[in-house]
C-alpha positions as CSV (number, residue, x, y, z in Angstrom):
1,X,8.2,13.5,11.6
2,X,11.0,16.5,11.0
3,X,10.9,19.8,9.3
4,X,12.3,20.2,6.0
5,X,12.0,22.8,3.8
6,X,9.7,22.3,0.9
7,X,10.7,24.2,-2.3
8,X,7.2,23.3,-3.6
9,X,5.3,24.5,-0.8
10,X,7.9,27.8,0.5
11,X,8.4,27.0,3.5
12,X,9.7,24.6,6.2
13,X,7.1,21.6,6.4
14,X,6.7,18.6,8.4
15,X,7.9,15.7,6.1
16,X,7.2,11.6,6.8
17,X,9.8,8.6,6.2
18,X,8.5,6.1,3.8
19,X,10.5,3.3,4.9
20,X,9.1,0.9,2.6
21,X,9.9,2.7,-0.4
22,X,12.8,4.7,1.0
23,X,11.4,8.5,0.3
24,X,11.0,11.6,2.2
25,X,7.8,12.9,1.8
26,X,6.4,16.1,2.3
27,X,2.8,16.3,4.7
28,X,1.9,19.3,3.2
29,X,1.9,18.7,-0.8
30,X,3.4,15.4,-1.0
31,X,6.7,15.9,-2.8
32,X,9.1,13.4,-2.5
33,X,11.7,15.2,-1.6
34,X,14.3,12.9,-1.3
35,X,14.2,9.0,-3.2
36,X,15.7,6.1,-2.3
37,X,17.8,6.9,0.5
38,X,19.7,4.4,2.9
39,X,18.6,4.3,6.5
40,X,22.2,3.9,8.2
41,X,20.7,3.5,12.0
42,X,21.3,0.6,13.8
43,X,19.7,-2.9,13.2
44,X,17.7,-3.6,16.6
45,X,18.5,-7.1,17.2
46,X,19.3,-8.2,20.3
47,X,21.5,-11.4,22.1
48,X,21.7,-10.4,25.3
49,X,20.3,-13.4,26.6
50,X,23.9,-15.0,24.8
51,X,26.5,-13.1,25.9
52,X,27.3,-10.6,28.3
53,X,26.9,-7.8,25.6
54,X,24.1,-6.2,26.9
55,X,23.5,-3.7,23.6
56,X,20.9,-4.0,22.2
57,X,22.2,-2.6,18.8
58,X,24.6,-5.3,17.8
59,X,24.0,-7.2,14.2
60,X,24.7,-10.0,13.0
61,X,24.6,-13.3,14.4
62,X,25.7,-14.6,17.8
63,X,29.5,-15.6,18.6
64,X,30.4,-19.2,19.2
65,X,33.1,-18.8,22.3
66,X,33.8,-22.5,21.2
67,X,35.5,-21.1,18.1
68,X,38.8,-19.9,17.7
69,X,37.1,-17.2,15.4
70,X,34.2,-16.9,17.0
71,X,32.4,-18.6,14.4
72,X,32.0,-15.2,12.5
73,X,34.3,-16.4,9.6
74,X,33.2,-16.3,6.1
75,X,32.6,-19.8,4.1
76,X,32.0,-19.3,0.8
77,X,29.6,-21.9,-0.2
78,X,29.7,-24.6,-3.1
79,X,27.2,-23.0,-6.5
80,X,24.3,-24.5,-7.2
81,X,23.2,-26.6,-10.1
82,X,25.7,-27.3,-13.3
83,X,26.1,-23.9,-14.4
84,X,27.7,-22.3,-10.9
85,X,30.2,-19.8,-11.2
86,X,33.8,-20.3,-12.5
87,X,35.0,-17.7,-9.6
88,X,33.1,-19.2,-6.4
89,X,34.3,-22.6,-7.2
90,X,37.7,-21.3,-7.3
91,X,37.4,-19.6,-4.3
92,X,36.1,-22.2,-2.3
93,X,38.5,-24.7,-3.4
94,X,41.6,-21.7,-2.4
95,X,39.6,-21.7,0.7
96,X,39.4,-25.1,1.7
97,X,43.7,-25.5,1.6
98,X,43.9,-22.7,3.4
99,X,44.4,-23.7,7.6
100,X,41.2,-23.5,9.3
101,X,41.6,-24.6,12.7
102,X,38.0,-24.6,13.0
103,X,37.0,-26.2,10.2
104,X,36.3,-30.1,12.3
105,X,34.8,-28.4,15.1
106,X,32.2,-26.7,12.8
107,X,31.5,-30.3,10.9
108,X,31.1,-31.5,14.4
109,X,28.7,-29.3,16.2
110,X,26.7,-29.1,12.4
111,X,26.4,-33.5,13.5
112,X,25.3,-32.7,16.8
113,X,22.8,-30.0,15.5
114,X,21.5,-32.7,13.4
115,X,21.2,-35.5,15.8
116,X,19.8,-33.0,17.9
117,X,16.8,-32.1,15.7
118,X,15.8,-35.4,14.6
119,X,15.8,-36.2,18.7
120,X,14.0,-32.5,19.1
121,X,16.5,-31.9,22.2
122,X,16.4,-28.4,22.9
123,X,18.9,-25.8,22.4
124,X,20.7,-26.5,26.0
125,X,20.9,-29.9,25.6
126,X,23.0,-29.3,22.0
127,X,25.0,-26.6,23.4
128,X,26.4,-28.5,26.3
129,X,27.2,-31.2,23.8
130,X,29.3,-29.4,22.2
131,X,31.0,-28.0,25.0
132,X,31.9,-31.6,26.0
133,X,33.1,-32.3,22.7
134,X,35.3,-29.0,22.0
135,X,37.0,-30.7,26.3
136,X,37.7,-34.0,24.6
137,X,39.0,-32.6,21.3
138,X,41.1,-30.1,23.1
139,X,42.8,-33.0,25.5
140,X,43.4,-35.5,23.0
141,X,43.1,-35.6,19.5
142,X,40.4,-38.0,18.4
143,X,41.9,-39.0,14.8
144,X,41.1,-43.1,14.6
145,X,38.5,-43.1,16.6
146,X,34.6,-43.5,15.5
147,X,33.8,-39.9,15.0
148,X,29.7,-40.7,15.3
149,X,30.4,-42.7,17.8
150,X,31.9,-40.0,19.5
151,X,29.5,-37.6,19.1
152,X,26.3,-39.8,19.8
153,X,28.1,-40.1,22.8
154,X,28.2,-36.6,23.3
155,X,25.0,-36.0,23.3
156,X,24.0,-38.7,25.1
157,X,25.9,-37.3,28.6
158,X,24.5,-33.8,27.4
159,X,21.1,-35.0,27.7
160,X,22.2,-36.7,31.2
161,X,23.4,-34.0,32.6
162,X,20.5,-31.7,31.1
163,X,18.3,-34.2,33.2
164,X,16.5,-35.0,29.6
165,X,17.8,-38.2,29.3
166,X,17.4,-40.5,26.6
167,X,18.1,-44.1,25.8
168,X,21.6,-45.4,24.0
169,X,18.6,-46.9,21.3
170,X,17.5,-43.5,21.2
171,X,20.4,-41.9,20.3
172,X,21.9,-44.9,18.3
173,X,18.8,-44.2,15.9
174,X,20.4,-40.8,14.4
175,X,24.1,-42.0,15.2
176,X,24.7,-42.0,11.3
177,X,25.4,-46.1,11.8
178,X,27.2,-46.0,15.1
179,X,26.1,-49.2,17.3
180,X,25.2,-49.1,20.8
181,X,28.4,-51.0,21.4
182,X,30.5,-48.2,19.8
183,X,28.3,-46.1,21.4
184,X,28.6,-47.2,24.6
185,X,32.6,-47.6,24.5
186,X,33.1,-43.7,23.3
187,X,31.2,-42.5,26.0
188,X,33.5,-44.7,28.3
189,X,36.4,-43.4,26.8
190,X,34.8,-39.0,27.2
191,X,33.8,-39.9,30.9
192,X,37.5,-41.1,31.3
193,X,39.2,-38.7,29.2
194,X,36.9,-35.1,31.5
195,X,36.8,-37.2,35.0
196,X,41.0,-37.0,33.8
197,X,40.6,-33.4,33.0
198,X,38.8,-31.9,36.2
199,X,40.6,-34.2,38.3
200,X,37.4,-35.9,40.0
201,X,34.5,-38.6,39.3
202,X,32.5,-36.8,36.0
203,X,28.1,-36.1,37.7
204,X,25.7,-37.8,34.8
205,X,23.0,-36.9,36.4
206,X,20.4,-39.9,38.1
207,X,17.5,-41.2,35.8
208,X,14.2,-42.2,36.8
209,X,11.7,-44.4,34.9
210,X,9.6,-41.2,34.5
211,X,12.0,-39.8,32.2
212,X,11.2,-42.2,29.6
213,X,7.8,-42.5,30.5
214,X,5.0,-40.3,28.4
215,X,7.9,-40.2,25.9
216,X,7.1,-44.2,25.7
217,X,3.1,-44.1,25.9
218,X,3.3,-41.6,23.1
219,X,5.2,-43.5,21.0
220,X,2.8,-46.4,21.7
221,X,-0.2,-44.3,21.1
222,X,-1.6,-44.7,24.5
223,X,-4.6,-43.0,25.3
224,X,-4.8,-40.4,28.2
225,X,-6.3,-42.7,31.0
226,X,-3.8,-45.3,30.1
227,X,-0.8,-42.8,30.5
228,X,-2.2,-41.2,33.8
229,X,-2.3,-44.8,35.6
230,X,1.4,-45.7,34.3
231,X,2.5,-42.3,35.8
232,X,0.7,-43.0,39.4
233,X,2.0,-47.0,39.1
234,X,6.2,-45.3,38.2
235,X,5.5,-42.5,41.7
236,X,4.7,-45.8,43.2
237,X,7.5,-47.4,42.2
238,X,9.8,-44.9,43.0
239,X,9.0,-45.6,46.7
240,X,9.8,-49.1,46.6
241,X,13.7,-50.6,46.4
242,X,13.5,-52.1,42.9
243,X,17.3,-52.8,41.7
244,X,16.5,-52.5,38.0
245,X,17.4,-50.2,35.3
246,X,14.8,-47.1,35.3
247,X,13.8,-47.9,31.5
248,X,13.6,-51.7,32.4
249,X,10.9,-50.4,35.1
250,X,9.3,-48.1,32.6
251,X,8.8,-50.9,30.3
252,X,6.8,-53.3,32.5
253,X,4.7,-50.6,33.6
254,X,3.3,-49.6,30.4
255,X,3.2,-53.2,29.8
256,X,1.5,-54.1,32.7
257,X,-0.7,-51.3,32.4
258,X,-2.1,-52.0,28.6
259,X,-2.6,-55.8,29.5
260,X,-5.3,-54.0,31.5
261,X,-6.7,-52.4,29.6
262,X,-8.5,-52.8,26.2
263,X,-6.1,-51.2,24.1
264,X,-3.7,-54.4,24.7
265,X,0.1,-54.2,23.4
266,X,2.9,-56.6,22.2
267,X,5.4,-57.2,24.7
268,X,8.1,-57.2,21.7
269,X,7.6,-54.5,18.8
């Protein structure tokens, strides 16, 4: 509340800010005293956790240091449905010949965002994808090569490195039709191409079978007691020299563990 001067009640009153509607309002006799006016303070949104900006009045969305701009350009976006504007197309299309030095990186990283989500990685996990990427990109352009490929590959090391791994099937099932052979040949090619870069061996990260472990029994809708004994038989495991591939382990446990129990499942399916 602030004092205003009321010309219907004489004197200075105590008025109140209808944000809602935008009017000053007098407490007294309730005048609107002033309509539709613009509140010009700050928007209080914060990305401090993003940047080393710690104030707490900055708008607008968070900058991509990937990006030569920042990724705070303006794209002016296609119209929708047959009767769009004559002028946007226009635009768009003056747009698009105009050099963008961004403009693959931000098709890229929209991929990995993609893959990302129909994985549910977290944000970490797409972020540091990206930054591998934006290395590879920057040391050698990637024109010819399986761009999927590529960035399934990507993500697969991210998740490596995030410690959340998950398998090459995994990830070849949102590649957009990359194999697990291309797959597997890209991210041969990135490990070569940043272990080149830094100038020493490239750390993926070590895998366990219990990674991959309640994300299997829940895929395989195993009930809780059936998932608790698979988890005490992989820490069993784990103490025990076993030269096989963690998901290889993983595997016969659960299968092992349902041929126990009632709720019996196919070794292939």
């Amino acid at each position: 509340m602030a004092d205003t001067y009321c010309p219907d009640c004489k004197r200075p009153t105590e008025v109140v800010f209808d944000h809602s509607a935008g009017d000053t309002v007098c407490s007294e006799c309730g005048l609107v005293l002033e309509a539709h006016s613009i509140d010009e303070t700050s928007e209080w949104r914060t990305f401090a956790n993003e940047s080393t900006d710690n104030d707490p009045v900055r708008v607008g969305g968070p900058s991509n240091p990937l990006l030569a701009d920042g990724g705070l350009s303006t794209v002016i976006s296609k119209p929708v449905g047959a009767s769009g504007d004559f002028l946007t197309t226009s635009l768009g299309r003056w747009q698009n010949r105009g050099s963008n030095p961004d403009r693959s990186l931000i098709q890229a990283f929209k991929t990995i965002a993609t893959m990302s989500d129909r994985l549910g990685l977290v944000a970490t996990i797409k972020d540091r994808a990206n930054e591998i990427y934006k290395k590879v990109e920057d040391q050698k352009p990637l024109r010819g090569r399986n761009q999927d490929a590529i960035l399934a590959a990507c993500l697969y090391i991210a998740c490596r490195q995030e410690d959340k791994p998950r398998t090459v099937k995994e990830i070849c099932s949102v590649a957009n039709g990359a194999t697990k052979k291309e797959i597997g040949r890209a991210k041969e090619y990135i490990v070569k191409q940043l272990e080149v870069e830094l100038g020493q061996s490239m750390e993926m990260g070590t895998i366990h079978a219990g990674d991959f472990l309640r994300r299997f029994c829940s895929h395989l809708g195993m009930n809780n007691q059936a998932v608790k004994a698979a988890q005490e038989a992989v820490q069993k495991s784990e103490e025990l020299d076993i030269r096989r591939s963690p998901i290889s382990i993983a595997a016969a446990i659960i299968y092992m563990i349902t041929q126990l129990s009632e709720d019996k499942k196919l070794l292939k399916g």
